[in-house]
Every structure is written in C-alpha cells, then in structure tokens.
Biopython code that builds the backbone (N, CA, C, O; Angstrom):
import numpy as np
from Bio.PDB.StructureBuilder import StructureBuilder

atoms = [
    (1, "UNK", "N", (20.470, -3.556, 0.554)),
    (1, "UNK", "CA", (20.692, -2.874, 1.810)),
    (1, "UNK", "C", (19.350, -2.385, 2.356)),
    (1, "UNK", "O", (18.625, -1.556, 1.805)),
    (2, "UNK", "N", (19.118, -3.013, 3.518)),
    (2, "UNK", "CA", (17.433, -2.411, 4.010)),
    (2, "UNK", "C", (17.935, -0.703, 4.507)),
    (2, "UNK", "O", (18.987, -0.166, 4.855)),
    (3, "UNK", "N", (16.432, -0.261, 4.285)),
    (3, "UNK", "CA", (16.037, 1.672, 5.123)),
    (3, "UNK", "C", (16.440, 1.295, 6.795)),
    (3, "UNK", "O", (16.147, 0.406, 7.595)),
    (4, "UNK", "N", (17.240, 2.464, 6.789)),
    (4, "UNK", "CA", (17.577, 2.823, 7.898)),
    (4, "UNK", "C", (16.166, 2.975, 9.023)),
    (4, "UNK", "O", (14.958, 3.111, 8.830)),
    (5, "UNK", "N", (17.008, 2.876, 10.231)),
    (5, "UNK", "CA", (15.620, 3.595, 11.191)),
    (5, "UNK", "C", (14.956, 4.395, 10.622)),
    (5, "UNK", "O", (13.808, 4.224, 10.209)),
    (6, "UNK", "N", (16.036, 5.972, 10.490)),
    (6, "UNK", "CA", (15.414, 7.518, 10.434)),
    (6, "UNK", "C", (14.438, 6.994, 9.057)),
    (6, "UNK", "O", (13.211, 7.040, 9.144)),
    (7, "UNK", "N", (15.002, 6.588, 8.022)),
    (7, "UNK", "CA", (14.350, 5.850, 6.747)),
    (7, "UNK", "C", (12.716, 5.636, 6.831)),
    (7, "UNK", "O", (11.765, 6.165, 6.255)),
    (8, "UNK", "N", (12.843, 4.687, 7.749)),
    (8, "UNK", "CA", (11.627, 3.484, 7.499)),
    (8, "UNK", "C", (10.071, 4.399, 8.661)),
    (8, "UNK", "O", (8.853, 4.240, 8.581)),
    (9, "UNK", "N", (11.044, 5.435, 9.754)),
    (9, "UNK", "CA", (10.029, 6.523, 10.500)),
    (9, "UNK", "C", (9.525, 7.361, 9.556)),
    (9, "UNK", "O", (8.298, 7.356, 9.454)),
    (10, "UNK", "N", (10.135, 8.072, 8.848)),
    (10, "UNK", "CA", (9.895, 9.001, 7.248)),
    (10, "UNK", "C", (8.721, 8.651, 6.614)),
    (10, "UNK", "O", (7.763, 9.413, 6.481)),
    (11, "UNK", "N", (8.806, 6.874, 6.000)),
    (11, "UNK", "CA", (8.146, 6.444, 5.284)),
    (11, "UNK", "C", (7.127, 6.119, 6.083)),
    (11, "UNK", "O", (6.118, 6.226, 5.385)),
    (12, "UNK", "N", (6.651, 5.575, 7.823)),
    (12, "UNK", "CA", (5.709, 5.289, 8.264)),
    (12, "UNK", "C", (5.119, 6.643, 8.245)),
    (12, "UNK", "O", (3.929, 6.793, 7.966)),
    (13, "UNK", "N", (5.636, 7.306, 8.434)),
    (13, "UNK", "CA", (4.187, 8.853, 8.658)),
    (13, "UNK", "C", (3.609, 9.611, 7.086)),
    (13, "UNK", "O", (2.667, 10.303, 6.701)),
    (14, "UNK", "N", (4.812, 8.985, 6.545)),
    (14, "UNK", "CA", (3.903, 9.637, 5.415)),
    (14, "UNK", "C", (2.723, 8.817, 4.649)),
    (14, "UNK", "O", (1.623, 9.140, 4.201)),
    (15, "UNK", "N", (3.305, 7.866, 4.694)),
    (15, "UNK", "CA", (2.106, 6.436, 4.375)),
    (15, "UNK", "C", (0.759, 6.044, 5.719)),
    (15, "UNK", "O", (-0.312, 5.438, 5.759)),
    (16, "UNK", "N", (1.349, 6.564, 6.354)),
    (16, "UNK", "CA", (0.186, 6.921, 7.941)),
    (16, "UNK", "C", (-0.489, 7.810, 7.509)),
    (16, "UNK", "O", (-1.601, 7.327, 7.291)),
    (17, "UNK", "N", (-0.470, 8.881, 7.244)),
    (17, "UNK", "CA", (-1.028, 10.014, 6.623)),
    (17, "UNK", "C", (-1.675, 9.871, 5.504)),
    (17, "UNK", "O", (-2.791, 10.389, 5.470)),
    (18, "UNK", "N", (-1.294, 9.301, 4.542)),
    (18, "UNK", "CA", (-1.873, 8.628, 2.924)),
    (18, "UNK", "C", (-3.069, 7.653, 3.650)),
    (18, "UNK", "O", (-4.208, 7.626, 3.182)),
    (19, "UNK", "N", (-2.778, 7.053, 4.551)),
    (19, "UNK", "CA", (-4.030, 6.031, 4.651)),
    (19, "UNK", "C", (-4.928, 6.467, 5.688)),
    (19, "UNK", "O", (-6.026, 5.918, 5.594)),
    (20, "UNK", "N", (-4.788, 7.537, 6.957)),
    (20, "UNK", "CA", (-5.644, 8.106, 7.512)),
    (20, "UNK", "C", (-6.813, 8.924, 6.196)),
    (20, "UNK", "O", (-8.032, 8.839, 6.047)),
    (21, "UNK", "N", (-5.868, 9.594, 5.523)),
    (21, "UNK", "CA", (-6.995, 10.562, 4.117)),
    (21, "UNK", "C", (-8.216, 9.793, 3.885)),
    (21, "UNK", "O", (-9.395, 10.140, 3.959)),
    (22, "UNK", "N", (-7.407, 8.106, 3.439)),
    (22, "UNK", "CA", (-8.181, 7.279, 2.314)),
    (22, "UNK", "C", (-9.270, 6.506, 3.643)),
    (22, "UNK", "O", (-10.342, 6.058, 3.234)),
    (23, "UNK", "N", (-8.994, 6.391, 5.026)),
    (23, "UNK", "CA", (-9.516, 5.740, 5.587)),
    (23, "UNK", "C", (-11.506, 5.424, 5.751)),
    (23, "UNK", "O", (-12.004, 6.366, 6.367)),
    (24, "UNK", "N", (-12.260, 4.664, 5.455)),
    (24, "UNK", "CA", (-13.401, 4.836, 5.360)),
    (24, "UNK", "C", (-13.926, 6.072, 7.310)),
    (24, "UNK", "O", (-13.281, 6.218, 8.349)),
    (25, "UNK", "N", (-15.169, 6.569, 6.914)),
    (25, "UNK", "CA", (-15.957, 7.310, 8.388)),
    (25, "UNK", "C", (-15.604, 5.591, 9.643)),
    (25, "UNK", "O", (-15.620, 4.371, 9.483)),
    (26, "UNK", "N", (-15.359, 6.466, 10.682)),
    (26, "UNK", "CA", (-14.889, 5.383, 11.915)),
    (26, "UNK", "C", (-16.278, 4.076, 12.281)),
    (26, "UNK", "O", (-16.054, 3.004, 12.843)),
    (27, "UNK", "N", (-17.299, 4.421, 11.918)),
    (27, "UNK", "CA", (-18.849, 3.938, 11.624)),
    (27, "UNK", "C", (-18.477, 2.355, 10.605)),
    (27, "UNK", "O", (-19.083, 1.287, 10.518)),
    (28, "UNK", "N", (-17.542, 2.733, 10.133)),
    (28, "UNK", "CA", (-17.497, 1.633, 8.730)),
    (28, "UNK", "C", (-16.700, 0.808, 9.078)),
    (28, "UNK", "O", (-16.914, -0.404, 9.090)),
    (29, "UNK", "N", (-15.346, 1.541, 9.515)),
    (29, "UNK", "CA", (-14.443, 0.522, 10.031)),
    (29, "UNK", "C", (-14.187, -0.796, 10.561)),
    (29, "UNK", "O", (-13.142, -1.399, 10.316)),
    (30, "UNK", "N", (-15.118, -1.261, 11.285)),
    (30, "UNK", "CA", (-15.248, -2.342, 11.697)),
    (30, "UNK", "C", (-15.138, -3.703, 10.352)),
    (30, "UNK", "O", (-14.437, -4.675, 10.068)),
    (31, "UNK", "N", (-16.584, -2.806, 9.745)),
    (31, "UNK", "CA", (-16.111, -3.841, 8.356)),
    (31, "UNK", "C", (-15.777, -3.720, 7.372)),
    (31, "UNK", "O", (-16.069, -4.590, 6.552)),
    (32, "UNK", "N", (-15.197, -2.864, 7.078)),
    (32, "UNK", "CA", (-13.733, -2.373, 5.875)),
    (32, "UNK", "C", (-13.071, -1.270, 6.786)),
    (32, "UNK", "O", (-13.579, -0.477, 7.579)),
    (33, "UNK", "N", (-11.958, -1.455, 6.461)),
    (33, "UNK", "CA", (-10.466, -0.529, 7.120)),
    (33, "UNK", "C", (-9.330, -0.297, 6.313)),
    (33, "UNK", "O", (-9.573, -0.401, 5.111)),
    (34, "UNK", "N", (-8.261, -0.039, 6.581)),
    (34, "UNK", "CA", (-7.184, 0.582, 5.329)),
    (34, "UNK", "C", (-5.661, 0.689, 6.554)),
    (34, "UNK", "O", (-5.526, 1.437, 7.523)),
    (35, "UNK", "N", (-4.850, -0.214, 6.088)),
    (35, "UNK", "CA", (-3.715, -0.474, 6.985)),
    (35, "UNK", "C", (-2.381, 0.216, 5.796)),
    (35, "UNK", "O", (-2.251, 0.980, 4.840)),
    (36, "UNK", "N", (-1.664, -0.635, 6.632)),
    (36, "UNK", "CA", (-0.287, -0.203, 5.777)),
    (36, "UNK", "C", (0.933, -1.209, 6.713)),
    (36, "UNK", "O", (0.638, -1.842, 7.727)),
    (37, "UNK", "N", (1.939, -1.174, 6.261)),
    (37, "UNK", "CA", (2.863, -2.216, 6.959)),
    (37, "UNK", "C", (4.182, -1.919, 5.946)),
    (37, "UNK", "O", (3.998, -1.803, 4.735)),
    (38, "UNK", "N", (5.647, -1.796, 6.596)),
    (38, "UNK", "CA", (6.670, -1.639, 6.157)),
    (38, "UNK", "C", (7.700, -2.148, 6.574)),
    (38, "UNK", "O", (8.240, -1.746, 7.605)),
    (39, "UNK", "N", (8.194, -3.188, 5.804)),
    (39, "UNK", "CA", (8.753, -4.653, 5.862)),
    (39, "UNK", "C", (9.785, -4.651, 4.637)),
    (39, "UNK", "O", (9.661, -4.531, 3.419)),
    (40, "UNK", "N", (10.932, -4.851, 5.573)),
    (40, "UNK", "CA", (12.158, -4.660, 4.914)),
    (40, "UNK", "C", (12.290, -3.129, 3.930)),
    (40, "UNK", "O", (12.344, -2.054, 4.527)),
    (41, "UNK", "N", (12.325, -3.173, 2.658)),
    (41, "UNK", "CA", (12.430, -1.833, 1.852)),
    (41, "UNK", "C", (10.941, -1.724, 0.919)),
    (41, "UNK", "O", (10.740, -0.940, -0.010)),
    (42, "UNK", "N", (10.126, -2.598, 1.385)),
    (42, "UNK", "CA", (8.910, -2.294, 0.699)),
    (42, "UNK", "C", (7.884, -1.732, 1.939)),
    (42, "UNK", "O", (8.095, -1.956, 3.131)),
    (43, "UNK", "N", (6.640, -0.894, 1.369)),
    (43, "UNK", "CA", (5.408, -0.259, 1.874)),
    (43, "UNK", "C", (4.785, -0.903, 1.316)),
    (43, "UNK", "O", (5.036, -1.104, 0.128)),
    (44, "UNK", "N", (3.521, -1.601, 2.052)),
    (44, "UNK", "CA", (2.298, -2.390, 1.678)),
    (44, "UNK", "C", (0.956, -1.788, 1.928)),
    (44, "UNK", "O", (0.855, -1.344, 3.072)),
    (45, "UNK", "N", (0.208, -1.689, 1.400)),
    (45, "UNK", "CA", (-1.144, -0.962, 1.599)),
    (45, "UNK", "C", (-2.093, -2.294, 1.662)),
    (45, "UNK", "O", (-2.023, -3.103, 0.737)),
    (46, "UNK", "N", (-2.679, -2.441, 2.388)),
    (46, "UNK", "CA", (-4.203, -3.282, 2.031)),
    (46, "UNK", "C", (-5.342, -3.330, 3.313)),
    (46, "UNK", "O", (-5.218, -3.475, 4.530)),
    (47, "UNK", "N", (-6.474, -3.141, 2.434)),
    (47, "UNK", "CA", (-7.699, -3.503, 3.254)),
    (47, "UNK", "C", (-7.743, -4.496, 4.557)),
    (47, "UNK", "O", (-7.029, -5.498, 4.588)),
    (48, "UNK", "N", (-8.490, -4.208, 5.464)),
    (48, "UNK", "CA", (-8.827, -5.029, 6.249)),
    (48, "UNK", "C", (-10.293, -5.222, 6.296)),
    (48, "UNK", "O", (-10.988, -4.207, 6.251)),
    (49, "UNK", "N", (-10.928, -6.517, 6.388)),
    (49, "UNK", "CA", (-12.218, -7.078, 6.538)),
    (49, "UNK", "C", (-12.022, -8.104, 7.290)),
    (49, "UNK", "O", (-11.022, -8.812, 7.410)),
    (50, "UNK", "N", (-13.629, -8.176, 8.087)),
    (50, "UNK", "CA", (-13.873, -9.198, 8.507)),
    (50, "UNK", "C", (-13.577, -10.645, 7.476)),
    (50, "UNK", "O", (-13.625, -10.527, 6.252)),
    (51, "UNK", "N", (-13.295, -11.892, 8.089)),
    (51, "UNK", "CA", (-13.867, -13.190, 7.187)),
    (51, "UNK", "C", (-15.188, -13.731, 6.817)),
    (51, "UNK", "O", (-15.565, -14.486, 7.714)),
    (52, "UNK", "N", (-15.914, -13.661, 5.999)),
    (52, "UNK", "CA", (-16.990, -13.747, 5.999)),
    (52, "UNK", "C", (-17.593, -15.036, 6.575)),
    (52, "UNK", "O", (-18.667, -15.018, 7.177)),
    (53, "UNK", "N", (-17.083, -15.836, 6.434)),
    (53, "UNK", "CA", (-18.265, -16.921, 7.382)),
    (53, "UNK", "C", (-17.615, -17.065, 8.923)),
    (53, "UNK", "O", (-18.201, -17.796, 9.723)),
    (54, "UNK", "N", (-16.427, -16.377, 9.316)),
    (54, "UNK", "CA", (-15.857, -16.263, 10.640)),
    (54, "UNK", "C", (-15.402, -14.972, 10.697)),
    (54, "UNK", "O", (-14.270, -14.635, 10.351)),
    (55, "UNK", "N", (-16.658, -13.884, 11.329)),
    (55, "UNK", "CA", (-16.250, -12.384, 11.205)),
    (55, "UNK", "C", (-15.768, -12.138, 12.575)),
    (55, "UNK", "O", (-15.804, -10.944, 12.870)),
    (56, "UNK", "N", (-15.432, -12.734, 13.275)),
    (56, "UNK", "CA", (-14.664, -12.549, 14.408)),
    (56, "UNK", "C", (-13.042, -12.299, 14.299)),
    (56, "UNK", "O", (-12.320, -11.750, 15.131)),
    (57, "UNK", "N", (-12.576, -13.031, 12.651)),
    (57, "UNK", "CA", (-11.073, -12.886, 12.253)),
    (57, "UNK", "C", (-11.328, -12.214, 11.333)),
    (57, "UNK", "O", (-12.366, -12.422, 10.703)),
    (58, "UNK", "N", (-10.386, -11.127, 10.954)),
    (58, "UNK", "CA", (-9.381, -10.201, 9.576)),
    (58, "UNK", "C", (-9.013, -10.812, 9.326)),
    (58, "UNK", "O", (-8.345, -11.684, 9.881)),
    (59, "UNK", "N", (-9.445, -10.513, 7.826)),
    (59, "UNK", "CA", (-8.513, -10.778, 6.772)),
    (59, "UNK", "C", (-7.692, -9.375, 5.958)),
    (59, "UNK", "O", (-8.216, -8.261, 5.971)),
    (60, "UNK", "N", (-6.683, -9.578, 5.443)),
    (60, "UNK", "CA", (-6.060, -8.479, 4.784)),
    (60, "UNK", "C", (-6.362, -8.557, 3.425)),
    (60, "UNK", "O", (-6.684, -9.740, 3.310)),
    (61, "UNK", "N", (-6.495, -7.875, 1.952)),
    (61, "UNK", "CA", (-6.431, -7.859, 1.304)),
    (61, "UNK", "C", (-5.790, -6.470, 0.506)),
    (61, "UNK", "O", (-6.227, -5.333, 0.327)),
    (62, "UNK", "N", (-4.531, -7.172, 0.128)),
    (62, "UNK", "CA", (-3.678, -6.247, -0.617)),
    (62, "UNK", "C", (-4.231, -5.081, -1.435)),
    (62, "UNK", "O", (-5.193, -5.255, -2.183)),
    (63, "UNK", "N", (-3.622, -3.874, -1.298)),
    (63, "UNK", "CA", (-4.233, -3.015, -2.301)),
    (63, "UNK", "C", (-2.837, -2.351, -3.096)),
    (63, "UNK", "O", (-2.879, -2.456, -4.322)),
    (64, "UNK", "N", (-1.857, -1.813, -2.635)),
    (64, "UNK", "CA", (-0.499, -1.684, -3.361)),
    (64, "UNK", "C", (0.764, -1.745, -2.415)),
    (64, "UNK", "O", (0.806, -1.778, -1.185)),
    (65, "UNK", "N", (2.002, -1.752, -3.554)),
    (65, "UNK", "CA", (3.324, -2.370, -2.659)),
    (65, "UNK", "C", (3.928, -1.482, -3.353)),
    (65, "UNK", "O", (3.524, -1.046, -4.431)),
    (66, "UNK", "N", (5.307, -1.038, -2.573)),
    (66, "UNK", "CA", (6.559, 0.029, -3.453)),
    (66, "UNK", "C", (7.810, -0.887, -2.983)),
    (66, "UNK", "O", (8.100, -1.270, -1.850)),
    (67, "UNK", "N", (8.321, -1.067, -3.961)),
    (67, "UNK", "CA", (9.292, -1.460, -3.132)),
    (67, "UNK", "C", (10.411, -0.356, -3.498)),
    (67, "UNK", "O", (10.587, 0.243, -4.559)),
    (68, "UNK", "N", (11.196, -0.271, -2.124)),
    (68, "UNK", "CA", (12.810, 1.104, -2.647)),
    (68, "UNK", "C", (13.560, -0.004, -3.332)),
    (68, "UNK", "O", (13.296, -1.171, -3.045)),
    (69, "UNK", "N", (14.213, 0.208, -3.963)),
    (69, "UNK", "CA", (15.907, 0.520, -5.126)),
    (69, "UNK", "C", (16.877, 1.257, -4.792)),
    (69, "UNK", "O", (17.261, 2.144, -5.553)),
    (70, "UNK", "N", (17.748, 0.925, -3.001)),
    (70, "UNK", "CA", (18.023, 1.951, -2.747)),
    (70, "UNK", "C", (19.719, 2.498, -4.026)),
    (70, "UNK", "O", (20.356, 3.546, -4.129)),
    (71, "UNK", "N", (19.825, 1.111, -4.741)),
    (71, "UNK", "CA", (21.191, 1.409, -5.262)),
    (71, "UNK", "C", (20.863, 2.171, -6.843)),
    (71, "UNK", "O", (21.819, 2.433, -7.572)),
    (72, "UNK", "N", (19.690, 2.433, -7.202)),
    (72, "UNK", "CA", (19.064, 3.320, -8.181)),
    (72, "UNK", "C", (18.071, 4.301, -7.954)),
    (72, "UNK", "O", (17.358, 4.898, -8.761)),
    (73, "UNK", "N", (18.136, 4.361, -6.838)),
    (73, "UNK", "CA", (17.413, 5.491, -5.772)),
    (73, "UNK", "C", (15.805, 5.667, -6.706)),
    (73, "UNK", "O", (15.351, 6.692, -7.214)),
    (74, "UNK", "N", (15.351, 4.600, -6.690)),
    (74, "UNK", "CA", (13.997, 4.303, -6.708)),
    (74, "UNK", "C", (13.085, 3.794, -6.624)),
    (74, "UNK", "O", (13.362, 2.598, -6.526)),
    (75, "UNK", "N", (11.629, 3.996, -6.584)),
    (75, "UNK", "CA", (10.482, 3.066, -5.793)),
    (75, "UNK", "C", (9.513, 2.255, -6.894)),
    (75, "UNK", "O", (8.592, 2.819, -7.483)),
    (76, "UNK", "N", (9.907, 0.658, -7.107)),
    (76, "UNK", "CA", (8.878, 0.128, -8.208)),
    (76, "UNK", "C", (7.829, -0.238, -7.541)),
    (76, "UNK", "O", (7.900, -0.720, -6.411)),
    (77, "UNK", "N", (6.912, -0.076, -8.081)),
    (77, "UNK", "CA", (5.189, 0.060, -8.154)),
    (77, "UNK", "C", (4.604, -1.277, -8.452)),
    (77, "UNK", "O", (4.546, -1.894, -9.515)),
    (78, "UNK", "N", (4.127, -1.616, -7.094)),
    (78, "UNK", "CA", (2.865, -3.065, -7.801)),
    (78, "UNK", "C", (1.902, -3.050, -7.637)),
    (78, "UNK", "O", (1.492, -2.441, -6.649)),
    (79, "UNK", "N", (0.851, -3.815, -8.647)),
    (79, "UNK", "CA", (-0.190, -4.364, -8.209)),
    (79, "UNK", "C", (-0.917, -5.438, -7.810)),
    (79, "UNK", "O", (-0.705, -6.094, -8.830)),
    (80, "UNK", "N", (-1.841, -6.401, -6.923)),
    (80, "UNK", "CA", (-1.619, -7.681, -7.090)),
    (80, "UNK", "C", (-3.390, -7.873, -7.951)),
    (80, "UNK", "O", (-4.510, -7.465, -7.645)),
    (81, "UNK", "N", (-2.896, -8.625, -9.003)),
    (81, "UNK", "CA", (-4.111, -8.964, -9.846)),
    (81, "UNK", "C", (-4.661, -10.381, -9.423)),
    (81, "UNK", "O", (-4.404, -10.788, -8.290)),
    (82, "UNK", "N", (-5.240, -10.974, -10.096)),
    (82, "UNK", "CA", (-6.538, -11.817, -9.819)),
    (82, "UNK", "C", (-5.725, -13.251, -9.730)),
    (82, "UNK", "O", (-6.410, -14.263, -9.883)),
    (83, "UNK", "N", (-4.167, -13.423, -9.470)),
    (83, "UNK", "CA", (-3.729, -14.692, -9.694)),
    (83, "UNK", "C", (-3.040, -14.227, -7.956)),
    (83, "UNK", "O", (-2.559, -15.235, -7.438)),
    (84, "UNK", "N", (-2.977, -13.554, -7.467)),
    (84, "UNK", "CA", (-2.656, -13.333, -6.098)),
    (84, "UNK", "C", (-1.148, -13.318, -6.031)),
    (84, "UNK", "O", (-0.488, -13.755, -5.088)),
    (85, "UNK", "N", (-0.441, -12.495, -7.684)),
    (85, "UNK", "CA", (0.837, -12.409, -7.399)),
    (85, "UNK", "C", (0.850, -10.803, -7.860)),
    (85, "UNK", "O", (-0.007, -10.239, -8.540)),
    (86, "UNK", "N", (1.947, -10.287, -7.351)),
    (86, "UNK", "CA", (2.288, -8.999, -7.585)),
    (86, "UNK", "C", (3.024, -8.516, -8.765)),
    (86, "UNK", "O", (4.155, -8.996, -8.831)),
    (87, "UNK", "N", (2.763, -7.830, -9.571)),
    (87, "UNK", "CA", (2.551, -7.430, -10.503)),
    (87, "UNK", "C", (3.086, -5.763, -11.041)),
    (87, "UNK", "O", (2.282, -4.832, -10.994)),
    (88, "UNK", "N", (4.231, -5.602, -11.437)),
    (88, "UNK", "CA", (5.315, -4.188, -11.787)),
    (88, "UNK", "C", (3.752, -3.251, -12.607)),
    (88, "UNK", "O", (3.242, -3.842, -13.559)),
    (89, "UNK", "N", (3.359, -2.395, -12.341)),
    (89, "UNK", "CA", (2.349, -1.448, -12.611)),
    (89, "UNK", "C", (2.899, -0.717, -13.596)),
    (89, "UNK", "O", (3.620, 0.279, -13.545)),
    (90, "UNK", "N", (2.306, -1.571, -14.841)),
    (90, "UNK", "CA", (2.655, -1.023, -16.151)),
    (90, "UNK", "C", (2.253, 0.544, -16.479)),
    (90, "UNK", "O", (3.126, 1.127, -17.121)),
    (91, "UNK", "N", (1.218, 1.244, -16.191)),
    (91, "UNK", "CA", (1.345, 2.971, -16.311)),
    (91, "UNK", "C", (2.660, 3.213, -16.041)),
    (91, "UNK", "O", (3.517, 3.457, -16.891)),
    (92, "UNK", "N", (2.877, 3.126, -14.484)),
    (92, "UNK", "CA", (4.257, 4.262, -13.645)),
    (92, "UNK", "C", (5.143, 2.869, -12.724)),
    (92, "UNK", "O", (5.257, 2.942, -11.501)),
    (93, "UNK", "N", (5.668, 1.750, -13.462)),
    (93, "UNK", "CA", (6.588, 1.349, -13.471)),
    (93, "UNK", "C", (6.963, 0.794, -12.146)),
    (93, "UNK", "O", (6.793, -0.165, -11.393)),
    (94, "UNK", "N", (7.891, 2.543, -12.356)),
    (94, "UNK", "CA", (9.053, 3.050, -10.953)),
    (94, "UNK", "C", (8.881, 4.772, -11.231)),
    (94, "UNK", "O", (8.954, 5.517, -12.209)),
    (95, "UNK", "N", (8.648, 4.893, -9.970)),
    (95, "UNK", "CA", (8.777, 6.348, -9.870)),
    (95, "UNK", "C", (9.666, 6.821, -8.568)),
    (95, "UNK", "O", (9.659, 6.125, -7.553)),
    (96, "UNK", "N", (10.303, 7.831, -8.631)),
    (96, "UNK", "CA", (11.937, 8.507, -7.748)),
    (96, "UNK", "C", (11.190, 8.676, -6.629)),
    (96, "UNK", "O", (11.839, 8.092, -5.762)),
    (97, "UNK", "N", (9.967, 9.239, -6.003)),
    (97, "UNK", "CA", (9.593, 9.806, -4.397)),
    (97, "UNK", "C", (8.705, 8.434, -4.044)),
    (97, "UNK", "O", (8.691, 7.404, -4.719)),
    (98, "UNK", "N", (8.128, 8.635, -3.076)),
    (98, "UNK", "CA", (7.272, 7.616, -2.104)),
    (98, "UNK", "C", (5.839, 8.115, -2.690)),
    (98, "UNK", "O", (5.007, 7.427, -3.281)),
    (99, "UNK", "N", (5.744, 10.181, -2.207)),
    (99, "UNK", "CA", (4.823, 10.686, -2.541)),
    (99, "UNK", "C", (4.704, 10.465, -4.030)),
    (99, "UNK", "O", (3.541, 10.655, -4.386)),
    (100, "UNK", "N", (5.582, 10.099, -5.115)),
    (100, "UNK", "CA", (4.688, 10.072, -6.495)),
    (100, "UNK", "C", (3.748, 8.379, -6.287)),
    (100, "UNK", "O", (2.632, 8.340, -6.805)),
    (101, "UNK", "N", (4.187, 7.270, -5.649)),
    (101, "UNK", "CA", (3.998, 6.150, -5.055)),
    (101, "UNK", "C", (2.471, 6.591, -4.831)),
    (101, "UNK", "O", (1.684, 6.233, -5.707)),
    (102, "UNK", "N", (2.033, 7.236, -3.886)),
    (102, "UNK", "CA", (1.089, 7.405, -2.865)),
    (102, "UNK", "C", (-0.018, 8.315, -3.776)),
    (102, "UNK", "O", (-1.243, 8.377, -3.675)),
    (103, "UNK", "N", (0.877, 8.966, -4.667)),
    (103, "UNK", "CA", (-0.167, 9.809, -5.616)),
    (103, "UNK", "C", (-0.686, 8.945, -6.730)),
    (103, "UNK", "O", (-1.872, 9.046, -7.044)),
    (104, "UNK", "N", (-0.068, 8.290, -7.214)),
    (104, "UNK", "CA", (-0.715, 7.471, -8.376)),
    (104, "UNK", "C", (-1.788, 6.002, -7.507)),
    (104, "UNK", "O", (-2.619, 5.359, -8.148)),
    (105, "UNK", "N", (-1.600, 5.844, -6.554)),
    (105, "UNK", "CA", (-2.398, 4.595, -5.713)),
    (105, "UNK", "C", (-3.451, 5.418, -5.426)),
    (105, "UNK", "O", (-4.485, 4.820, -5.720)),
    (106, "UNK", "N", (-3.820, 7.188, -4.716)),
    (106, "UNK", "CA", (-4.882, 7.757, -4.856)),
    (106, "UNK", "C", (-5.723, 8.028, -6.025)),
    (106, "UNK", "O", (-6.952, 8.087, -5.966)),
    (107, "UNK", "N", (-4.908, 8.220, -7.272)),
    (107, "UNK", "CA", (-5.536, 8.660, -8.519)),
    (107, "UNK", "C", (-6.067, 7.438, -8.584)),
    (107, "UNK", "O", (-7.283, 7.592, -8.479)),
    (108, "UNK", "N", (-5.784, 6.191, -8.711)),
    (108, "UNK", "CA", (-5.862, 4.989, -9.007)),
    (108, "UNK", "C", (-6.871, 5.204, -10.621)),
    (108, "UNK", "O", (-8.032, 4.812, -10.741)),
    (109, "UNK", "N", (-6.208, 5.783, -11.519)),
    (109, "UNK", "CA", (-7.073, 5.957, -12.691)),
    (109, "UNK", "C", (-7.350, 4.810, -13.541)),
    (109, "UNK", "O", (-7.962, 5.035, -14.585)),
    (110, "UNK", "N", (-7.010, 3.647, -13.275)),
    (110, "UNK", "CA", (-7.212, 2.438, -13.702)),
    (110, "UNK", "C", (-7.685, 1.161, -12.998)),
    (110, "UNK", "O", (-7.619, 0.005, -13.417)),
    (111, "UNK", "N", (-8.260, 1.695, -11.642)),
    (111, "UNK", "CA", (-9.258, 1.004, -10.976)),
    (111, "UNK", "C", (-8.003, -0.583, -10.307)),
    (111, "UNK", "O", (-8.414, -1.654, -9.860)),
    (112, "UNK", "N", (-6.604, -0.188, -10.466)),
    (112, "UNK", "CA", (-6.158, -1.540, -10.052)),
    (112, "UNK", "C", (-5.760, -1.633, -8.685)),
    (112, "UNK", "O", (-5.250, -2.678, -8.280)),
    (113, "UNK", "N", (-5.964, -0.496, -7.806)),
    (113, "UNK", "CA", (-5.630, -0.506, -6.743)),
    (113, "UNK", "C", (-6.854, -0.968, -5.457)),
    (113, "UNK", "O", (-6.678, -1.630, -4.434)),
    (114, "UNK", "N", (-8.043, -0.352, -5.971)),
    (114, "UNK", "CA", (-9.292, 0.140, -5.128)),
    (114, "UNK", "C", (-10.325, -0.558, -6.007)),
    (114, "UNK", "O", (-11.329, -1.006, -5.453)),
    (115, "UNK", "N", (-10.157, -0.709, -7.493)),
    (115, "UNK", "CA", (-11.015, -1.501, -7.441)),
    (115, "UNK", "C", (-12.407, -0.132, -8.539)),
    (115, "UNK", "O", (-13.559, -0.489, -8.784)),
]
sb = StructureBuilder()
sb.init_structure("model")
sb.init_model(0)
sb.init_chain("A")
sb.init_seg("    ")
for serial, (resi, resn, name, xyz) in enumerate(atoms, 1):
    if name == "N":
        sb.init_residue(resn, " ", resi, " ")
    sb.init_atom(name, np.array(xyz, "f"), 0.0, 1.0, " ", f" {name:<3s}", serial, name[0])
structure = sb.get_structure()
C-alpha cells in the first residue's frame, strides 16, 4: 500500500530539512550537491555532480534509501555498495521512525553512506 499524500508531505520536509543541514556552502554546489526524491514508499538520498567529461549534465549518485513497511510499521535501511545494487544496512537493519533513518545516514559511523 503506497504513503498517503499527508504521508509522503511529512516525509518530504523532514528529509528536506536532513539534506538542507548536510548540504555543501552554496559556493560548492554547482559541483557537488545533496538531493533527495520520494518514490512510491521509499526516500532516496544522493549526490549530485557534474559528468566529468560532459559537465554541462548531472549525474546522481546514490547515498541512502528507506524504504516504509507500512504493514510492520517500519523503515529498512540501504546502502548501495560498489556492485551498484542496494544493499539491507547490516548495523540498523530496520529501524520504527524516518528520524532514526536520517540519524544513522548523518552518523554514518561506517563511512557507507558519505564515504
């Protein structure tokens, strides 16, 4: 069952807010940036850069995904590793809020989000 409207507005401002924090000085932006996108019952986080030999186009590069569980009322945690598939984030799984989501992708204490 996909998030409702009221749902999926909830989750854009608070993940709007999580990525304004993390966003590089407006100086930088051009060539690294920090998006977000919420598609169907998952939140996507990833970088934006230029292409390097055609910096006129973005490219995205993933940084983390939640997806909801709305029938176990919870949010599993990915990462995408070096084979360009996504990957259940063995520390914290699944965790019950968005904000525990958004807190463990800031801690990123294992460098798999940011690097």
């Amino acid at each position: 069952m996909a998030l409702s409207e009221f749902e999926t507005k909830k989750i854009e401002k608070e993940v709007r807010a999580f990525v304004e924090k993390r966003r590089p000085p407006p100086q930088i932006r051009p060539e690294l940036d920090l998006g977000f996108r919420v598609k169907g019952q998952s939140v996507e986080i990833f970088e934006v850069r230029p292409r390097w030999r055609h910096p006129e186009e973005k490219i995205e590069q993933p940084v983390a995904k939640a997806t909801y569980v709305k029938t176990q009322r919870i949010w599993k945690v990915y990462w995408q590793r070096a084979d360009l598939k996504w990957h259940g984030y063995e520390p914290n799984p699944q965790v019950e809020t968005l904000e525990e989501f958004l807190a463990i992708v800031d801690r990123d204490e294992y460098a798999c989000f940011f690097g």
